[in-house]
N, C-alpha and C positions, 0 to 999 in steps of 0.2 A: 584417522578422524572420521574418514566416510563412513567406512565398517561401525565406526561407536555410535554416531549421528543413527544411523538405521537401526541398529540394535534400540537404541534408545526412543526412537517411535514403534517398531513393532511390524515396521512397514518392507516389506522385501518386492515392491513391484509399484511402480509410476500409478501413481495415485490420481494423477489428470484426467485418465483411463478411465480407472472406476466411476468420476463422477462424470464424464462426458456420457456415460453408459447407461446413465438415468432418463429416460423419455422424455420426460416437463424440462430439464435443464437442457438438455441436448435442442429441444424446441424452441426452449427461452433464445437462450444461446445464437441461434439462430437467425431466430426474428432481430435480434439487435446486430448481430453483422450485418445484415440484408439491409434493415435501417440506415445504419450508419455507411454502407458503401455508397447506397443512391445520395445519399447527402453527401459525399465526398463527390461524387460524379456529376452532382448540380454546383459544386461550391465552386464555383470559378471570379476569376479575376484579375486582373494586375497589378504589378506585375507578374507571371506566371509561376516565377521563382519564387514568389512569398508564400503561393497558396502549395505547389510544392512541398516548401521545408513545413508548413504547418500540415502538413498531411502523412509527413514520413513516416510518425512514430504511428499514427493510425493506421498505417495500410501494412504496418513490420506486424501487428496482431495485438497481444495482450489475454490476459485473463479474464477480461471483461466483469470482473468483481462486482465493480463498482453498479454496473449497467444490471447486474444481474439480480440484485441490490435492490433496486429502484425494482424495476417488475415486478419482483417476487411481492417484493412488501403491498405496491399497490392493487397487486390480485389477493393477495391475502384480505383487504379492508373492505373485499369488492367493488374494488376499481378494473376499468378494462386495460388491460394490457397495452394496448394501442393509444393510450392515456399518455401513456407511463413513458414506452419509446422515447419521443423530444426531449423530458426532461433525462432520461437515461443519456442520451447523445449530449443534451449541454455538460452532464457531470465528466463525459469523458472527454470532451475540451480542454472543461479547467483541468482536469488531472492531466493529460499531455502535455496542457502547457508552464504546467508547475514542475515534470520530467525535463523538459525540453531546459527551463531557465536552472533548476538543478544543476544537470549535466553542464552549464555552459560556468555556473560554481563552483564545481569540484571537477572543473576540464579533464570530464568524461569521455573514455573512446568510445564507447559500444554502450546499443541498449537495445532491448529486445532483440538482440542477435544481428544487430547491424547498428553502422557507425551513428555514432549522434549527431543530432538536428547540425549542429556548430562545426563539427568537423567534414561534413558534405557542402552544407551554403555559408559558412562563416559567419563569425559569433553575432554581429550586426542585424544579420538575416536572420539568425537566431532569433533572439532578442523581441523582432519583428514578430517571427512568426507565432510567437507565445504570446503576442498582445492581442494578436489578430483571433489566437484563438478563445481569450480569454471573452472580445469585443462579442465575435460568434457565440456565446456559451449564453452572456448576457441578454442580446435580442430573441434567441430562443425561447429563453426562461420569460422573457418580457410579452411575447408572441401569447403566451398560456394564458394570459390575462387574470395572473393568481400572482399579487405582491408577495406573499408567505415565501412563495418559491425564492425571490429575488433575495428578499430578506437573510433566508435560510443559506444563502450561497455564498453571500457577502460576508455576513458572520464568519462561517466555517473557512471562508477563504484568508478573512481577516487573521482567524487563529493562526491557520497555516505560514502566514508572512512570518506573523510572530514565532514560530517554530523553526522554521527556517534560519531568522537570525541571530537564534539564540543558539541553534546547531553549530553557525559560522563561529559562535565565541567559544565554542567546547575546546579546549586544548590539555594535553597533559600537562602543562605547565601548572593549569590548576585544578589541584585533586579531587575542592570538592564537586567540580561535573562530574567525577566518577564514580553517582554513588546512585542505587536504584531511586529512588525519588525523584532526585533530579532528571533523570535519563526519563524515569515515567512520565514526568512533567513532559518532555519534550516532544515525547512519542505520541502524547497528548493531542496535542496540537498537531504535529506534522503528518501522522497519519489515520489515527483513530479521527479525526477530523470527517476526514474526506467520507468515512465509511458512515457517520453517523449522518453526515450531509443527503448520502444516498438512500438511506433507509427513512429519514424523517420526508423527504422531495417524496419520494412514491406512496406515501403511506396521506400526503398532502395531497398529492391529485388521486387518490383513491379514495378521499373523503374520508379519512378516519376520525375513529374520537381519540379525545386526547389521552386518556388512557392506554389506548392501541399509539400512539405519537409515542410515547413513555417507552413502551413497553419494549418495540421495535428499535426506540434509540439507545435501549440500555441492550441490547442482542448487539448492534452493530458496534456499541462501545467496546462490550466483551470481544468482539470477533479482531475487531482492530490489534486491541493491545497480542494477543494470539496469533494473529498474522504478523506485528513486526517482531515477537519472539523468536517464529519460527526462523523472520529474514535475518535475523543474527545469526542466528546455528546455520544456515546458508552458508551468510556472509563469511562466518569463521573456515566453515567447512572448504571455501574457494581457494580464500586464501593460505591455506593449505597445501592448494596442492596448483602446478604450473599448469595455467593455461592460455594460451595466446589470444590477443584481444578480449580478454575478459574483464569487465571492470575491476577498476581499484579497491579495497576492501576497504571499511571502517578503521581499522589498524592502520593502514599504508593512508588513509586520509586523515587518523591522529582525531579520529570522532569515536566516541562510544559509543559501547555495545553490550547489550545485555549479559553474553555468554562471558563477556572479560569481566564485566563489573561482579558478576557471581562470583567469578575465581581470585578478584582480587579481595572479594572478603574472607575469601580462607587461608591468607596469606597472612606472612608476619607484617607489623608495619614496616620492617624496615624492606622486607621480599617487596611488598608492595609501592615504597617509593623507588625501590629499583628499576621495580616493571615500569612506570611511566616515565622514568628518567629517561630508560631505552627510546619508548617512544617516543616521547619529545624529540630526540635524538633522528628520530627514522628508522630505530631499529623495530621490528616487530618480533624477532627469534624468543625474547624472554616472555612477551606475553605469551605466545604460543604455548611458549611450554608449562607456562602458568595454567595453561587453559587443559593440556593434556594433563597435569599433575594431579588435577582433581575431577571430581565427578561435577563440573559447572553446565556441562551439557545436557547432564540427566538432569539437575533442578531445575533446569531452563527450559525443557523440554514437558517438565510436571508442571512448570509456572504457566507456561502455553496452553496445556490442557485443564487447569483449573479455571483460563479465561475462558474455553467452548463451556466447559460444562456450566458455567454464568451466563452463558449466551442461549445453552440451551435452555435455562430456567426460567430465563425473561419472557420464552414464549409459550409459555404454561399458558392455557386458555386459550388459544389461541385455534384456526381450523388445523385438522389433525394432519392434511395435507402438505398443508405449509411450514408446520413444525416439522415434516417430515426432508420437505426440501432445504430450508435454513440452517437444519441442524444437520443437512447433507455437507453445505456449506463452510458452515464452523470444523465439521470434524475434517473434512477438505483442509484447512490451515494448521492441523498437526503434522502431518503427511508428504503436505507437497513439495518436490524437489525445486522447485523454480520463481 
């Protein structure tokens, strides 16, 4: 499955590389870890334990997507960068502490390569520390003295709840979650959320028009649903194959997933009430092989790449620059292994 996944992008070498290899990003990049460490190093409190567990999954790293997101767009509208920052560091609050209460739902070992928030300070602590960071995200945002921002966060946040527990009720017991609309519904919300949150916040303290607002929110829409395409071919590709402390897959969690939902439409009905029979059950072995039997990973892999190339059309008109770094971006969520 590894060998087809790669065959199937085109990709023979860590794609993280290439883009960190870019001067403006590698800069961006930058400037927002530097941001965000001095604010980890001023954010003090007690008990000490709490500011701790809410700092974990910040100081384990991340992609910094979201943060990169916000900059990018608010230098594109000609906003300064330095703008941009604050609200970049509230977005990646709420997003850890949307991780952090995740993981403590589908009692998560690991995440970004070290144990989750719950299993170091206990689920309680948990819990805690994903409020504290949510509370922090808030006053930042509030600090800007721009209500849009707040507005824009609470919304997209709102959606997310709603994704979230609509994700809790997906089960194989009933089929019809397993069908792409439904799943894109979902996906909707729980992640293209977050990314259009971060593109419309930088593109708002950059002063844009609302046309440039549109524009930038339909790029970060496409980029979204293409990023959690790519995390199914992942997800499927892990669970695959044996690795110790690696998180649980979508399968072994009885959640859907694009790469299964493709190949269970090339199934018979009755192949296909099989496969979720299994799963319901716990078994994962039938979907797998569902999933090898057909080419579900190349459609999912061309589905991915027809959301960049929507991402990259949204930024027609736009400085030649910045379509050049966005669409660095988008093509980044074909590629990436992690």
């Amino acid at each position: 499955m590894r060998t087809q996944l790669l065959r199937a992008t085109g990709q023979q070498s860590n794609s993280v590389t290439d883009l960190l290899e870019d001067h403006d990003i590698r800069r961006t990049t930058a400037a927002i870890d530097t941001y965000i460490n001095r604010y980890l190093d001023t954010d003090v409190g007690q008990p000490q334990e709490l500011y701790d567990a809410a700092h974990h999954l910040i100081r384990a790293g991340g992609k910094r997507l979201r943060s990169l997101i916000t900059v990018l767009t608010c230098e594109l509208v000609g906003g300064s960068p330095e703008k941009a920052l604050p609200v970049a560091l509230a977005a990646e609050l709420l997003q850890t502490a949307s991780l952090i209460h995740d993981d403590i739902i589908d009692n998560e070992r690991t995440r970004r390569g070290v144990p989750a928030v719950h299993r170091v300070f206990g689920v309680k602590m948990a819990i805690i520390a994903g409020d504290l960071l949510i509370s922090q995200a808030v006053r930042i945002l509030g600090e800007q003295g721009n209500p849009e921002l707040l507005a824009i966060m609470g919304g997209n946040g709102a959606r997310m709840c709603e994704g979230e527990a609509a994700d809790m009720s997906v089960s194989p017991d009933r089929p019809e979650a397993f069908k792409k609309k439904q799943y894109l519904e979902l996906v909707e919300k729980k992640t293209v959320s977050f990314l259009e949150e971060s593109a419309r916040m930088g593109a708002v303290v950059g002063g844009a028009t609302e046309s440039q607002k549109r524009a930038l929110t339909e790029y970060a829409r496409a980029l979204g649903f293409a990023f959690q395409l790519r995390d199914d071919l992942l997800d499927i590709d892990s669970s695959m194959r044996t690795r110790t402390g690696r998180s649980r897959s979508s399968l072994e969690l009885k959640r859907g997933n694009y790469v299964l939902i493709q190949a269970l439409e090339m199934l018979t009905q009755e192949e296909r009430a099989a496969c979720l029979i299994s799963l319901a059950e716990g078994r994962t072995g039938p979907a797998m092989r569902a999933i090898k039997a057909t080419n579900a990973a190349e459609l999912v892999q061309e589905a991915a790449r027809d959301y960049v190339e929507q991402a990259k059309r949204a930024l027609s008109g736009q400085p030649p620059e910045y379509i050049r770094l966005l669409g660095k971006l988008a093509d980044f969520a074909l590629v990436r292994e992690q």
